[in-house]
C-alpha positions as CSV (number, residue, x, y, z in Angstrom):
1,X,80.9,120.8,64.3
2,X,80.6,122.3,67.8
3,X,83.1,120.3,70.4
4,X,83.5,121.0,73.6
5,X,87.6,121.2,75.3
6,X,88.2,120.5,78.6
7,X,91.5,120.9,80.1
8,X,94.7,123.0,81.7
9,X,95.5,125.8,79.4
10,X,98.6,127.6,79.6
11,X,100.6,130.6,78.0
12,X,102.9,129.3,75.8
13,X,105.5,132.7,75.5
14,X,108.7,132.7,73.0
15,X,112.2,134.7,73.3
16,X,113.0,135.4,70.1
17,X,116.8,136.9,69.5
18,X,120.4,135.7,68.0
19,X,123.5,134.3,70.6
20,X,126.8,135.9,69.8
21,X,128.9,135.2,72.4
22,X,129.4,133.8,75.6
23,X,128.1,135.2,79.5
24,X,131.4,136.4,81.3
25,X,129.4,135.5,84.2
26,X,129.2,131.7,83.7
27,X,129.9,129.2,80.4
28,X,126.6,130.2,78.8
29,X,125.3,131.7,75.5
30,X,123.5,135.5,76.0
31,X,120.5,135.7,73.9
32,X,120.0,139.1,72.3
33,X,116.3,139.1,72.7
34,X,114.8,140.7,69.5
35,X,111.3,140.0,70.0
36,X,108.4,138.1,72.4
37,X,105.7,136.2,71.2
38,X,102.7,134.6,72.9
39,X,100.9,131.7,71.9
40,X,98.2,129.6,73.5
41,X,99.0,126.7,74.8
42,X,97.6,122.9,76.2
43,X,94.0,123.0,75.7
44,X,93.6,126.2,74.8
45,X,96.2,125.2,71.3
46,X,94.0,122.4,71.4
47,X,90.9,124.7,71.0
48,X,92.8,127.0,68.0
49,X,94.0,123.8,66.1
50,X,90.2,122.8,65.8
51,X,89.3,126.8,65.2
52,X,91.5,126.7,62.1
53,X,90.2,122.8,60.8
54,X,86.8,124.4,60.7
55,X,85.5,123.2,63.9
56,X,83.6,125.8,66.4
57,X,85.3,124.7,70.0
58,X,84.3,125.7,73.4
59,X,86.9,126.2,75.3
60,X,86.4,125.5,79.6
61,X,89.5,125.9,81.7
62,X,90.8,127.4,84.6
63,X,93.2,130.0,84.8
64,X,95.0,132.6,87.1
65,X,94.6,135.6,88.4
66,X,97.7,137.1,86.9
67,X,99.4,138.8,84.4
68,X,99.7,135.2,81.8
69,X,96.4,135.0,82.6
70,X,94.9,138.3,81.2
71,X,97.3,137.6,78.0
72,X,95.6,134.1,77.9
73,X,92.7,135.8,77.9
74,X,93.7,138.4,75.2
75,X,94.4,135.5,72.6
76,X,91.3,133.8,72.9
77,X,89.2,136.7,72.3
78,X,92.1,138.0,69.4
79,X,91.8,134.0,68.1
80,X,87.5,134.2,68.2
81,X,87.4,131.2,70.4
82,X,84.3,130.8,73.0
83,X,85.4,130.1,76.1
84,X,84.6,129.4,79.7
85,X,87.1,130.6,82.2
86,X,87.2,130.3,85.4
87,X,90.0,132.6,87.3
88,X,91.6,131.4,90.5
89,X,92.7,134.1,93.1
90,X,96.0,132.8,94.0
91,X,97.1,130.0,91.5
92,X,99.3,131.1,88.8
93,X,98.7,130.6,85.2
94,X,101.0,127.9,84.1
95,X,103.6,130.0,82.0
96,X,106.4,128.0,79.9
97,X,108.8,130.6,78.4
98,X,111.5,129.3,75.7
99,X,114.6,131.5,74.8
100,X,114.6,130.8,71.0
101,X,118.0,131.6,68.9
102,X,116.9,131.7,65.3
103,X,115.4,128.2,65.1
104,X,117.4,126.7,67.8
105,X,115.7,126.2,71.3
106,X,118.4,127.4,73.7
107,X,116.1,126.1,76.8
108,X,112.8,126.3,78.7
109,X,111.7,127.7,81.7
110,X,108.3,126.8,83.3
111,X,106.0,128.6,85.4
112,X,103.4,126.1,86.9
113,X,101.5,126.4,90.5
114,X,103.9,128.8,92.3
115,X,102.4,131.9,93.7
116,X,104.3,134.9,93.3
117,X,106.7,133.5,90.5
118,X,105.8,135.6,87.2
119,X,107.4,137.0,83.8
């Protein structure tokens, strides 16, 4: 079944590691990151959840001109999903980064329509 997604895609990126001990800097845990992960995010999950329930999705969205938005790019192709991007000269890909001890979530950081703001 072909279906066609519409909507704001974003890079969904993980900081994976283990907290030890304590930032002499300020009461706050210091994540040893071990490894990074990217994953696609908003419509562009959407898109992969219906790619792996046997459904053949079209992706359209609009993304930046940026670093997340190359990855962004890299997944879908690396994922097989058809897609219609359009790239936008100075509006960043929305970028949500979570520092992730073990299974805990430590916090999240977003990255959403500020110029010159990237990871």
């Amino acid at each position: 079944m072909s279906i066609l997604v519409v909507g704001d895609s974003m890079l969904d990126r993980y900081w994976h590691g283990t907290v030890e001990r304590m930032s002499a800097e300020a009461p706050v845990p210091v994540l040893d990151v071990t490894r990074e992960e990217d994953r696609l995010g908003g419509a562009a999950n959407v898109a992969l959840n219906l790619k792996t329930l046997g459904g053949a999705p079209h992706l359209m969205t609009c993304i930046g001109d940026d670093a997340a938005g190359q990855q962004l790019r890299a997944l879908l192709h690396r994922h097989g999903i058809v897609h219609t991007l359009r790239g936008e000269a100075g509006i960043p890909t929305t970028l949500k980064l979570r520092a992730v001890d073990r299974a805990k979530h430590l916090m999240r950081a977003d990255f959403e329509g500020r110029v010159g703001l990237g990871v």
